[in-house]
Short mmCIF file of the C-alpha atoms (twelve columns), coordinates in Angstrom:
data_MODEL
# 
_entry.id   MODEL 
# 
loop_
_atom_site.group_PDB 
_atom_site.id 
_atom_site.type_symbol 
_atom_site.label_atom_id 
_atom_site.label_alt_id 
_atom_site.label_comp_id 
_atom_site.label_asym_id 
_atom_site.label_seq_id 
_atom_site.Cartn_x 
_atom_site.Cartn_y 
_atom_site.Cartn_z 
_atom_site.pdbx_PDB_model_num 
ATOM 1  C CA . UNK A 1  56.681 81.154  16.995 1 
ATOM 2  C CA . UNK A 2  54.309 80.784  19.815 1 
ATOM 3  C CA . UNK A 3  56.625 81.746  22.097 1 
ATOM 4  C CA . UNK A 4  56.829 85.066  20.492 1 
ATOM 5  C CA . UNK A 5  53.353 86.048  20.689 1 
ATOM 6  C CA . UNK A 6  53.150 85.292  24.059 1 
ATOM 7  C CA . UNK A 7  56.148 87.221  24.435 1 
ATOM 8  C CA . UNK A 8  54.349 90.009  22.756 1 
ATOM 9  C CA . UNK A 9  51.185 89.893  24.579 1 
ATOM 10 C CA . UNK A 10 52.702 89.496  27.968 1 
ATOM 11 C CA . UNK A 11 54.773 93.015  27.040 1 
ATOM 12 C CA . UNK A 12 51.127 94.488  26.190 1 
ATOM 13 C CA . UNK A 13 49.652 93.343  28.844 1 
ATOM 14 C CA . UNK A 14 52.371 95.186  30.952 1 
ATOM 15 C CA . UNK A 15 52.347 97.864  29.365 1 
ATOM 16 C CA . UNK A 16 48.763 98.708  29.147 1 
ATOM 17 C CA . UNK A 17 48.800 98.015  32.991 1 
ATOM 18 C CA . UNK A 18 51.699 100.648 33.595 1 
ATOM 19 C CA . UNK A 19 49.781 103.163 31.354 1 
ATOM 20 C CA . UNK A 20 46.735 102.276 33.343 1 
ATOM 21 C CA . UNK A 21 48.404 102.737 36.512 1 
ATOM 22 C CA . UNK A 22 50.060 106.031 36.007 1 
ATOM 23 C CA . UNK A 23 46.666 107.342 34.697 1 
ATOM 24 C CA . UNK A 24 44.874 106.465 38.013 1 
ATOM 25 C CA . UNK A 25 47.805 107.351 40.422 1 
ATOM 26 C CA . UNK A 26 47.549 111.110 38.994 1 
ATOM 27 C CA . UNK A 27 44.049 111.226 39.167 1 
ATOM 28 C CA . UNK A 28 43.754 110.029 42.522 1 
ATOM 29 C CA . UNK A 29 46.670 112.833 42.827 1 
ATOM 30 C CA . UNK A 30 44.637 115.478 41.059 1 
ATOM 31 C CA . UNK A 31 41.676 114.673 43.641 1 
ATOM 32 C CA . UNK A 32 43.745 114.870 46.793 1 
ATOM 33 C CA . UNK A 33 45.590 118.415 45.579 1 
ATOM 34 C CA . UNK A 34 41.980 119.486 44.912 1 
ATOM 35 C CA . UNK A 35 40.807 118.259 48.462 1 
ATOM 36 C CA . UNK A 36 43.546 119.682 50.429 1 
ATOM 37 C CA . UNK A 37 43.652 123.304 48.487 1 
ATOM 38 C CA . UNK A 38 39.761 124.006 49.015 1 
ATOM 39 C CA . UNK A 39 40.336 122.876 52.699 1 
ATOM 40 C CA . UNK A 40 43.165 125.774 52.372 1 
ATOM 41 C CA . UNK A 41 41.047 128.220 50.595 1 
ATOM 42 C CA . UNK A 42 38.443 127.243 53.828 1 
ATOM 43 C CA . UNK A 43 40.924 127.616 56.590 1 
ATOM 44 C CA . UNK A 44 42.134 130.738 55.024 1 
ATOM 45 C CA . UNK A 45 38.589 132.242 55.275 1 
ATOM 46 C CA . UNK A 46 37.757 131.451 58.598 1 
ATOM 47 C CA . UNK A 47 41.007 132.506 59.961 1 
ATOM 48 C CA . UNK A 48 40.330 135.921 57.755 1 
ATOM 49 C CA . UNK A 49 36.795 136.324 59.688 1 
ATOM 50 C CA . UNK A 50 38.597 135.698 63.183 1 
ATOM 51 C CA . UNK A 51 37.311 132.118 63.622 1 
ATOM 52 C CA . UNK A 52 39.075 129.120 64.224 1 
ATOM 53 C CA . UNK A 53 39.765 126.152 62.511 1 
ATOM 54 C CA . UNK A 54 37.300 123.616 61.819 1 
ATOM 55 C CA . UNK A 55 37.835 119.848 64.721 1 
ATOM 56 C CA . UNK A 56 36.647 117.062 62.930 1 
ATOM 57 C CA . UNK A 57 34.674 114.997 65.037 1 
ATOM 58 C CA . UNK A 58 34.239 111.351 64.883 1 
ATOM 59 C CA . UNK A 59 32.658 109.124 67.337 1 
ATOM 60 C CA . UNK A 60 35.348 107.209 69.498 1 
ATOM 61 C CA . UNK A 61 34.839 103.914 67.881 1 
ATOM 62 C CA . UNK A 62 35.470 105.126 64.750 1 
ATOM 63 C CA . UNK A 63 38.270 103.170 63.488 1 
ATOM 64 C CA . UNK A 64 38.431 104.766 59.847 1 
ATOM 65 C CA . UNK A 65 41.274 107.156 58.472 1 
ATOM 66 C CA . UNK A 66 41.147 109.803 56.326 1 
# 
């Protein structure tokens, strides 16, 4: 019988991590859409207004990505 519960849990346990996991892999996918169409929306208006895009700059030892 013990077996059984920790059968049970165990399948919880996964489960509540998979739900988990889905939830934060579509908010992290809501955030980048929302990142990358504002940058759009941006681009869009400075190309409207004759300018040109925006250069990131970063100081050369910057190792970091985006």
């Amino acid at each position: 019988m013990a077996k059984l519960h920790t059968m049970l849990v165990k399948a919880a346990l996964l489960t509540g991590g998979a739900f988990i996991g889905a939830l934060l892999a579509r908010w992290c996918d809501q955030l980048i859409l929302a990142r990358s169409t504002r940058q759009s929306d941006d681009e869009r208006d400075r190309y409207a207004q004759g300018l040109g895009p925006l250069q990131q700059t970063r100081p050369k030892n910057d190792v970091r990505t985006l």
